[in-house]
Structure formats: C-alpha cells, structure tokens
C-alpha positions in Angstrom: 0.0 0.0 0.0 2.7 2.5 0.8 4.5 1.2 -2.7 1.0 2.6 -4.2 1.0 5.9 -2.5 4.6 7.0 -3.3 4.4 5.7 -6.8 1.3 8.0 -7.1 2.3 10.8 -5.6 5.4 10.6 -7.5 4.0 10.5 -10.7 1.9 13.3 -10.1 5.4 15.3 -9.3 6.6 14.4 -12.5 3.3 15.4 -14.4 3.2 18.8 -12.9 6.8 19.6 -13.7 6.4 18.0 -17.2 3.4 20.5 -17.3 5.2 23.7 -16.2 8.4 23.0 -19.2 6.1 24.1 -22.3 5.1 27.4 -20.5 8.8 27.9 -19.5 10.1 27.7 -23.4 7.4 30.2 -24.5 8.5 32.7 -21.8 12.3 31.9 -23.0 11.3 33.0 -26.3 9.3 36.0 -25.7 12.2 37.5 -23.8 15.0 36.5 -26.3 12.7 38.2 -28.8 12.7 41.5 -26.5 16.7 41.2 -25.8 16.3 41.8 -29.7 14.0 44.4 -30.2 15.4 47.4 -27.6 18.2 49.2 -28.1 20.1 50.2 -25.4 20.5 54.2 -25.9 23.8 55.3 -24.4 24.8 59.0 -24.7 28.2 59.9 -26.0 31.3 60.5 -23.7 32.8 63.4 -24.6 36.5 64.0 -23.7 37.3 66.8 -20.9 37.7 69.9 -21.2 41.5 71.5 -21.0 42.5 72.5 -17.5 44.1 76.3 -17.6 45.8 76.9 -14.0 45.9 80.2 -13.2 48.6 82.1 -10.8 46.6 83.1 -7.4 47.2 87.7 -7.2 45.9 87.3 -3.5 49.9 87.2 -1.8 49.9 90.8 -0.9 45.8 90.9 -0.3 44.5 90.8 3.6 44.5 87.2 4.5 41.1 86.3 5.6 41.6 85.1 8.8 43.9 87.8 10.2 43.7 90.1 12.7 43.7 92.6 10.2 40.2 91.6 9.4 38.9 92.0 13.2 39.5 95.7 13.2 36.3 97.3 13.8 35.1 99.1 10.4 33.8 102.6 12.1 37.8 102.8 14.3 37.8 102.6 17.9 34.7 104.1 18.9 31.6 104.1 16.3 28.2 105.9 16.1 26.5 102.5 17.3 28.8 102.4 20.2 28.3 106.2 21.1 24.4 105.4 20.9 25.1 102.3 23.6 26.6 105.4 25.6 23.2 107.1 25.6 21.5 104.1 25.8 22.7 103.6 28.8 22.1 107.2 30.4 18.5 106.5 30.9 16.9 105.2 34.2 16.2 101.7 34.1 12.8 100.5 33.5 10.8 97.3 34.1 10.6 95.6 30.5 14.6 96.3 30.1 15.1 93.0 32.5 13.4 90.6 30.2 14.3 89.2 26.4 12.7 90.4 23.5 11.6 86.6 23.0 9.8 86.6 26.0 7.4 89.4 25.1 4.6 89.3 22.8 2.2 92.3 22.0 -1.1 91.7 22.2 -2.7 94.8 21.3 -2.9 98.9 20.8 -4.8 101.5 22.3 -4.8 104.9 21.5 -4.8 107.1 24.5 -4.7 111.2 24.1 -3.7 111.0 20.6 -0.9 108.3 20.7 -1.1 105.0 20.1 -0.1 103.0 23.2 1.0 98.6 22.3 0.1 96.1 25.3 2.8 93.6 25.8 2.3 90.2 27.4 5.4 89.1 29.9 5.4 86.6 32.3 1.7 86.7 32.1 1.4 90.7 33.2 0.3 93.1 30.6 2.1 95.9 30.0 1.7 99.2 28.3 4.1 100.8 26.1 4.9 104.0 23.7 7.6 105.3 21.7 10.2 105.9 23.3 10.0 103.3 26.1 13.3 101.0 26.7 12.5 97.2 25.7 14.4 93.7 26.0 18.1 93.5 27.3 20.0 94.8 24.2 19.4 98.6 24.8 16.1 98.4 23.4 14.2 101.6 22.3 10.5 101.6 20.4 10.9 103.4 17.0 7.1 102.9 16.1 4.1 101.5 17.1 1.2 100.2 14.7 -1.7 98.2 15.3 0.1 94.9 13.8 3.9 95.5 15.3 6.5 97.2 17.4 9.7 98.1 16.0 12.5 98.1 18.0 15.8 100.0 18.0 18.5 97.7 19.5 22.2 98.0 20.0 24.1 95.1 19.8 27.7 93.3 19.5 28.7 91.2 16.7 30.8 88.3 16.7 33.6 90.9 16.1 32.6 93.2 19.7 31.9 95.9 17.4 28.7 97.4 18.8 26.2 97.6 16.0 22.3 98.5 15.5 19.6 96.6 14.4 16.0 96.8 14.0 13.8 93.8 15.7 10.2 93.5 15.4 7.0 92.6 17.8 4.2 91.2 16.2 0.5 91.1 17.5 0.1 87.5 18.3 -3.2 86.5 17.6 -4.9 83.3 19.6 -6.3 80.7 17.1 -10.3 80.5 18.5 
C-alpha cells in the first residue's frame, strides 16, 4: 500500500513539472525576442575639457583670517557704540530686565492721541509708547502700529563691534 502511495504521488510530481516546461520555453522566447528588439541608448562621452591653471594675485591681499580683518570698520569708537553710551544714560525700566523673546504684544490702544501697544510678559500686561526701553539689548521703540512694534537695539557682533539693528513685535493673535 505505501509502494502505491509514493508511486502515485510521484507521478503526479513528474506530471506537474512535465506541465510547467512548455510554459517555461514560450517565456524563454518572448524574452530573447525583447533582448532583440530594444536598443540600449547610451549617450556619447565626450573628452574633458582643458584644465588652464591660473597664478593666485591674492599674496599681498588681507589674509582672511587675520587680525587685520577683526579691526572694527567705524575705528575705535563708532556711532552704534556712542548710541550704547546714551542708551545707557537712561533710568532703568521694568521691560529692560526681560528678552525680547519673552514678550509678545497683544494689542494697541490709543490714548490722548498716541497710540499706546500692550505687551504680554510673564503673564502681566504691560503698556508701552515710543520711546519706552525694551528687552536686554538697549532696546528703544521706534514705532508703534496696530500689527507691530519696532525696535531699536544695540548690539555686538561676533567681532565686539557694537552695532544696530532693528527687531520686530508682532501682534500675536490666539487661534479661536
């Protein structure tokens, strides 16, 4: 009886594989005939171009990493750093302790004529006008409109020259 099964289930082994070659040769020949048909489309390779070296002029130029190059532009003492002088003439007040980043305005108001900008810190409101001293760089407010506060703010650059730059509030609106 076992003699009967493999036999049988041999056979059918052979049957099925004997079934599968005729599909194999017709998928042999449909690829060969393919292989045929495209042609590969390679682009040209085109020699390179000539190589001119040219003399580097830069020997008796300001080498870029000197300390030539660190010299402050405006000389010893410029108009940004006689503007930190008088920046820091004035009497301290409250905002001048906190970063610009920590402020956000929140709103204007217009009180006897001039437009006043509230200012949210630390969860206290504020009120501000031009003129009042801003954030820890020497900040003074330039102008006030109903969507921003600009900022006049004296600053060092990466060189310690004292420079100024402009920064701007704007009126942070909540999403509802």
């Amino acid at each position: 009886m076992k003699r009967l099964l493999w036999f049988t289930a041999g056979a059918v082994v052979l049957v099925s594989l004997g079934a599968c070659s005729g599909d194999n040769d017709e998928l042999i020949q449909w690829m060969e005939e393919q292989h045929k048909e495209v042609k590969p489309s390679v682009p040209p390779v085109y020699p390179p171009k000539k190589f001119d070296p040219q003399a580097y002029n830069g020997v008796n130029g300001v080498e870029p990493f000197g300390s030539q190059k660190l010299v402050p532009a405006g000389g010893s003492q410029s108009q940004a750093a006689a503007a930190m002088i008088k920046a820091r003439a004035h009497d301290p007040q409250e905002l001048e302790q906190y970063p610009l980043d920590n402020m956000s305005m929140v709103g204007t108001l217009i009180q006897g004529g001039h437009t006043v900008a509230l200012l949210m810190v630390d969860n206290r409101l504020h009120s501000v006008k031009v003129g009042d001293w801003v954030g820890q760089n020497s900040g003074k407010i330039t102008k006030i409109t109903e969507k921003e506060i600009t900022v006049n703010e004296i600053v060092q650059d990466a060189v310690g020259e004292t420079v100024e730059r402009n920064s701007t509030l704007q009126l942070q609106e909540k999403a509802r």
